[in-house]
Each structure stands twice: as C-alpha cells, then as structure tokens.
FIVEXLUM-487554 format. One record per residue (C-alpha): x, y, z; residue in three letters. Coordinates in steps of 0.001 Angstrom, whole numbers, plus 500000, padded with zeros to 6 digits. Layout:
XYZALA ...
end
This chain:
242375825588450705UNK 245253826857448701UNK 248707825125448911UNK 251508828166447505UNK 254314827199450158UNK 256350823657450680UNK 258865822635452523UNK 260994820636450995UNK 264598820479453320UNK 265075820473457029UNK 268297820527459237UNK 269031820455462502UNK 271605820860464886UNK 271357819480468171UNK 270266821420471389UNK 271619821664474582UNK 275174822385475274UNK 278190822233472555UNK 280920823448474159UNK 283311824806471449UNK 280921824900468867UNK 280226827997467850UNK 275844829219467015UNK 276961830318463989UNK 278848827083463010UNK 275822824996464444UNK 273534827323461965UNK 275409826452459078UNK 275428822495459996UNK 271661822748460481UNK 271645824572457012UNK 273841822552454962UNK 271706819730455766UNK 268109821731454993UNK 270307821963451766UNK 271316818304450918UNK 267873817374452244UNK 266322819324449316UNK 269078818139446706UNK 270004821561446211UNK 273057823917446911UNK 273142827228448532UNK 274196829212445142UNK 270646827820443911UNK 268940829617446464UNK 266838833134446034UNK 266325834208449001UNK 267643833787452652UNK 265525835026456171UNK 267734834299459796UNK 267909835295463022UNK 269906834526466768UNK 269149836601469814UNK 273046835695471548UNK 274991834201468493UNK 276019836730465700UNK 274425837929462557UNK 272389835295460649UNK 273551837356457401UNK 277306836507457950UNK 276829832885457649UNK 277185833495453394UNK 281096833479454697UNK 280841829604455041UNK 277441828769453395UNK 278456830931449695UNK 279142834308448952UNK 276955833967446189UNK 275008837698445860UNK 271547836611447355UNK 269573839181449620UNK 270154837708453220UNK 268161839516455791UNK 268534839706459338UNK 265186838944461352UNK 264892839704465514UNK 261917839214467389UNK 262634837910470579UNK 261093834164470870UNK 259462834599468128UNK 262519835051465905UNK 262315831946463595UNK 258649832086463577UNK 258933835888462357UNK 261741834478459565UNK 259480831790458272UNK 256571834634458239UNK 258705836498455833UNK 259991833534453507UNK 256238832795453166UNK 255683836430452430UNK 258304836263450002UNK 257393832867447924UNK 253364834189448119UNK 253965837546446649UNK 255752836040443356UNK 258820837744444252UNK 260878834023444499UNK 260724830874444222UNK 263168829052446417UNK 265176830362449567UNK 266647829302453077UNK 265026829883456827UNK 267768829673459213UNK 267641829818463209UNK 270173829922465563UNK 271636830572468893UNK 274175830101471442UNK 273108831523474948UNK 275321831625478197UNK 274079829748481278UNK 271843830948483677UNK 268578832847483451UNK 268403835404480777UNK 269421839235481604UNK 267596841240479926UNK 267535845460480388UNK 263846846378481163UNK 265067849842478826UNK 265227847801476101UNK 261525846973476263UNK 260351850726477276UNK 259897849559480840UNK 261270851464483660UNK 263937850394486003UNK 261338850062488772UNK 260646847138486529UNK 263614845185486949UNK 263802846153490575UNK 260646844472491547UNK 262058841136490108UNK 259614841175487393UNK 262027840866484294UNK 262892837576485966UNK 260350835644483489UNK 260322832524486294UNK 258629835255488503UNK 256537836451485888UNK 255403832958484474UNK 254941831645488468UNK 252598834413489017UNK 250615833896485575UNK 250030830274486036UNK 248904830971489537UNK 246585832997488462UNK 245259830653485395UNK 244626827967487820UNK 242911830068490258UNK 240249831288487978UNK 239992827863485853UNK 239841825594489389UNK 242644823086488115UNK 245127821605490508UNK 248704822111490073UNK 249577818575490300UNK 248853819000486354UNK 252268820777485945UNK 253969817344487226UNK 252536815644485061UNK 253319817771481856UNK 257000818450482435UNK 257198814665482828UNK 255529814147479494UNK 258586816293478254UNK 261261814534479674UNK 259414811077478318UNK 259632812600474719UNK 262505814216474946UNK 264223810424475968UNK 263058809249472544UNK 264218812327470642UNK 268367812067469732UNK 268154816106469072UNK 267244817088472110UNK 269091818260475095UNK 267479816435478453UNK 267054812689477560UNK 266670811116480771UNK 263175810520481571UNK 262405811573485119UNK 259480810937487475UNK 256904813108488736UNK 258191812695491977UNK 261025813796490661UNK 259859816825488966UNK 257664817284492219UNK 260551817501494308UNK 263055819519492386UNK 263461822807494019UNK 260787825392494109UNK 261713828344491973UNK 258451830267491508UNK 255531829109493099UNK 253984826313491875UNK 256603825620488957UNK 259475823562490545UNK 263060823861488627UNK 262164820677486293UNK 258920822358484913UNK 261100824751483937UNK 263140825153480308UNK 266761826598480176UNK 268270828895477632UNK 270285826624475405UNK 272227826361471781UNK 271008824756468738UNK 270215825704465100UNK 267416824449462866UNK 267339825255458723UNK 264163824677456524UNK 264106824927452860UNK 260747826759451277UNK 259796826592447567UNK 256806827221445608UNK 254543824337446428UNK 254054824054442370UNK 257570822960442056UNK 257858821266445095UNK 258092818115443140UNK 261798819341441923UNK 263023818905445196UNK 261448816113446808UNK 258408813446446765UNK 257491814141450066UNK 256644817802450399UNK 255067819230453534UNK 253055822832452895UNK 253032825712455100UNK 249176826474454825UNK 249726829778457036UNK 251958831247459412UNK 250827834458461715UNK 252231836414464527UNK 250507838731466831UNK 251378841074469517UNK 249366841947472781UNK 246521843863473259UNK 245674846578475624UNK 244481844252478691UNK 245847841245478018UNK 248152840080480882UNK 252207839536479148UNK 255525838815479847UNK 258019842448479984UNK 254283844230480398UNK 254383846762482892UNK 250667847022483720UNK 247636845075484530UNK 244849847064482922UNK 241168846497484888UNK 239739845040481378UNK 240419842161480444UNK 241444840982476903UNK 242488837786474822UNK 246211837273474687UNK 248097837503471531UNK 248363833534471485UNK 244484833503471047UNK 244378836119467920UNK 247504834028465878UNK 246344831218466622UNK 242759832168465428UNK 244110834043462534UNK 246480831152460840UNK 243792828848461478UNK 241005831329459318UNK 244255831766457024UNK 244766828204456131UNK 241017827100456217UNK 241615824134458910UNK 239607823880462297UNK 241482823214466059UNK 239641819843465206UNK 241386818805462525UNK 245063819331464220UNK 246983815606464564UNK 249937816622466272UNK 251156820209468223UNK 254154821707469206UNK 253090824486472077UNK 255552826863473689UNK 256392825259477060UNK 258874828202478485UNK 257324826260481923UNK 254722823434481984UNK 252323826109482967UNK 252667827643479558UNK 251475824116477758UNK 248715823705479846UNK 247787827514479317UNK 248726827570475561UNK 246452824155474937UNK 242805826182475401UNK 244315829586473539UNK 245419828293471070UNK 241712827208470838UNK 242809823247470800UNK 240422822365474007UNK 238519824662476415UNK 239917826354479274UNK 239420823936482394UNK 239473820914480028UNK 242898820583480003UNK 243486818529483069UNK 240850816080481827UNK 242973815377478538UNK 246001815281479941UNK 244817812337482539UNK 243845810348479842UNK 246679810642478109UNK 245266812551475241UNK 248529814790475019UNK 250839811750474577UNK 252356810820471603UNK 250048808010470883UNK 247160809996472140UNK 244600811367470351UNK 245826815644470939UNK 249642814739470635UNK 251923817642472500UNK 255251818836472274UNK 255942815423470505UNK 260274816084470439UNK 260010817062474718UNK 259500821114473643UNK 261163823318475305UNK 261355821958478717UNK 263383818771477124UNK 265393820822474151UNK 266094824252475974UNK 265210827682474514UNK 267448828770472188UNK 265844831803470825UNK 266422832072467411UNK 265770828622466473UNK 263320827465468723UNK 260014828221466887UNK 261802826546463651UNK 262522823536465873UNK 258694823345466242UNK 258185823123462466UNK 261313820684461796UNK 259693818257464709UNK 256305818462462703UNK 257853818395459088UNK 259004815149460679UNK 255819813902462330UNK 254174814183458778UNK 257027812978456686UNK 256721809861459476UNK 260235810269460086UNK 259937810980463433UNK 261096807450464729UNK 260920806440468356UNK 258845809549469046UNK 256568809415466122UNK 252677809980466238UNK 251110806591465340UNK 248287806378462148UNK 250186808842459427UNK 249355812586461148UNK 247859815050458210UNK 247803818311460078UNK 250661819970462291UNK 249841822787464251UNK 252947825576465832UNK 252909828051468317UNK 255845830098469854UNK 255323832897472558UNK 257377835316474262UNK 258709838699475034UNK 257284841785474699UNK 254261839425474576UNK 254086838064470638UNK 252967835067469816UNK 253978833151466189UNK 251674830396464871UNK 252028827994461937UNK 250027825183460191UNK 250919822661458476UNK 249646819753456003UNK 250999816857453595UNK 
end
C-alpha cells in the first residue's frame, strides 16, 4: 500500500449563515489557516485546485491570498466539487508534476431550496414541471422506494437525523448545534414523504482549505501527516436510479456511489472492514442510511440493526457523520466534500475534541453524492 499524498494543513471556516461575510472571504480564512497549519505561505505553494457553485471564482482568491504566478484552476462539479478538486491535486502530486499546492472549497448559497434549470442538465422542461428538480421530491421518492424493497421501517430516519443534531452539538464548526429529539425530528413538518423538514439538510455557506504535499516530504511540514491513500469519482450508469435523471430504465444497475466507493477502496488496498470512522453524504437521513450498504460498509437491510445498537455513534464501533454531516453543517456545495476530509484529518490527528472517535481511529473513509448523479470517494490513513 503506497503512501505518495499527505495532508499536511487544514482550515476551516464555519458553516451555516455569515451574514456579511462574503464565500470568497470565508475561502480565504479557511485557506490562510490550511496555510499556517502547514507552516508555510501561499507564495510557497505549486499548485492551487478550487471550486464554489454560488460564490465567485475560486481562481480570484490570488487577489487576497498572493498574486504570486501559480496555475490556479477552477474546478465545478456540482456536489462533488471539492471532492473533484482534491481528485486533481492528487493527480497532480502523483504524476511528479508538483510537490506542494492548495485545495480550496467554498460557497455562499441564498436561502431556500436550490433552483436549478433542468436545461442545464439536458433535461426537458417537462422535467421541472413535474416537480422533479425539487431534490426533496426526488430524495422522498428514492428512500421510499429503498425501504420498500429492503423491509426497514422509517422510524430509522428519526433516529439518524437525531444522531446529526447530537454531533453537530459537539462540533463548534457546524451550523445546527442544538441537539433535538426524535420526537422532535418526528414531528417537524412533512416535506416529502417519509423525510420530515429536520431529516433534511439546507444549502448553507462555509469554506474548508487542505494543504497536499508529497507524502516523502511530508515531514517538512508537520509531524503529524495524514495520507490520502485514494480519491475516486464516478458518474451513473445506464439503469441506475439518480438525482436530475430523467428516466427509470427496466434494468437495474449499481449506483455510482457503489463503483467509487469500490474503486478507491481497490485503489488504496484497504477493505470496508478496516474503515474507523465515515463521513457519508446525508443530503436527507435517507441518504446515510442508503449510502452506509453502497458504499459497501454493511449490507443492505443491515443498517437498521447497527444503527439500534449504536454502532453509527461516535463511540460506536462504524462511527458516522462524526461533525453532524450535512444535516447539522448545511450543504454548501463547493466545500462540502472537503469538510468531510477536514472532519476526518481531524478524527485521525485526534483533534477532534468533544466529538472525537475514542481508541486513536487509523482509517477515514469519504463519500459525497449529488447531481447529475456523481459520487466522490476518499480514503484516508495516518
């Protein structure tokens, strides 16, 4: 099992709501401490990958950061934006080309639901019309379906999105830190069948920076390095059932979560077994309990067990969504797969304080998801 990638300096900036703040100057707070975090200044940097759905041009943030000559490229990929920027950092350090650069997500969305043009994904306006680019739609029909054919109750969706508020109480970064109840959660209005509004996540602001080297001279930078052992993103396949996909096709096939998942996992040599701690898109709490079996973490129909027993809690033995995910941080795009690997660059440093995984974790696992139907995955050792 090779080790070419570290990362050596995270930032953050928090999620939620900053009014006055602009993304761009929350992406540059999030990188400038990436930056002291490695002990190293922006003009000592090769390389630069960024990305924001809502917020500006990642490139233009050399204005503040240094306008110091480096090649700064723009990344979009829809949720998978800072998962699709680390991808190419990676790419970059593997292939020889450099040696130390900047990963930098960001974004700054208005409130309310996201509005999205159906043209923009090739879809018709029929689309649109039907209520289908409404993703709470879309995601309350897919989890429907999921716990049809896998005979799990729904009460399991309670019991997730309070999991996320619990963690996200313990986590000063995120957005939602008041714990609330299932009763709570089971009460909230009903948006889309079964998924009340607290299983839901919101579109939010917030900006996350990592700092990649060459593992080789990760030792520069820091004495606690964590490596990036493989990062992968997938899109859908003909048959597999997707958010902004304007068919059901007869077959059936595996979604793109299953293939990068599967993929990173062959890529970095480690087995679902070995995992210590995960961060799983949770756009809804149906999402985490979906993502959990294909991601290939537990089998389908098994999740309802583990979650019971408390397996996904922080001190369990399959810790989830460790920092409250999604549901407790908010979505914003372009930084929240990178918040995924800042809360397990954490968890392994065991700097993760009142939320961290008990027994010194070895292994951190990633996975972001979204539209046209991509998924992102990243692993993770120290």
């Amino acid at each position: 099992m090779s080790a070419d990638v570290a990362i050596v300096g995270i930032g953050i900036h928090p999620f939620g709501r900053t009014p006055g703040v602009s993304g761009r100057r929350q992406a540059v707070v999030a990188a400038r401490a990436a930056l002291a975090d490695a002990g190293v200044g922006f003009a000592d940097l090769q390389f630069a990958f960024g990305g924001s759905h809502s917020a500006g041009d990642a490139d233009t943030l050399v204005s503040e950061l240094g306008l110091t000559s480096l090649p700064f490229i723009n990344v979009a990929n829809g949720c998978a934006t800072g998962g699709s920027a680390l991808i190419s950092a990676y790419a970059a350090i593997m292939s020889g080309l450099h040696d130390l650069g900047i990963v930098i997500g960001f974004d700054k969305h208005e409130r309310g639901a996201f509005n999205t043009d159906p043209a923009e994904h090739g879809i018709g306006a029929w689309y649109g019309e039907t209520g289908l680019m409404l993703t709470t739609q879309f995601f309350g029909m897919k989890i429907q379906r999921y716990l049809h054919r896998t005979g799990m109750d729904a009460g399991v969706l309670t019991k997730i999105a309070a999991k996320a508020f619990r963690n996200g109480a313990l986590n000063p970064k995120a957005w939602r830190r008041t714990p609330l109840s299932e009763a709570e959660i089971a009460a909230s209005p009903m948006i889309s069948h079964p998924l009340t509004q607290y299983m839901y996540c919101s579109p939010a602001e917030g900006a996350v920076a990592l700092v990649l080297c060459r593992a080789d001279r990760a030792h520069h930078y820091t004495d606690r390095p964590v490596f990036l052992r493989g990062a992968t993103l997938r899109s859908r396949r003909y048959g597999s059932f997707e958010v902004f996909s304007p068919w059901l096709a007869i077959e059936r096939a595996d979604s793109p979560t299953v293939d990068a998942a599967r993929a990173v996992f062959e890529q970095a040599g480690i087995g679902p077994d070995e995992v210590d701690v995960a961060q799983l898109q949770d756009t809804e709490s149906g999402a985490e309990l979906m993502h959990m079996a294909e991601t290939g973490l537990c089998a389908h129909g098994e999740q309802d067990g583990l979650i019971a027993e408390g397996a996904t809690e922080i001190g369990g033995r399959l810790p989830v969504n460790t920092d409250g995910g999604c549901i407790a941080n908010g979505e914003p795009i372009g930084a929240s797969g990178l918040r995924q690997v800042y809360e397990n660059v954490l968890q392994l440093r065991g700097d993760a304080g009142a939320h961290q995984v008990p027994g010194g974790p070895r292994v951190g696992f990633t996975h972001v998801y979204g539209a046209p139907g991509i998924s992102a995955c990243t692993l993770l050792t120290r």
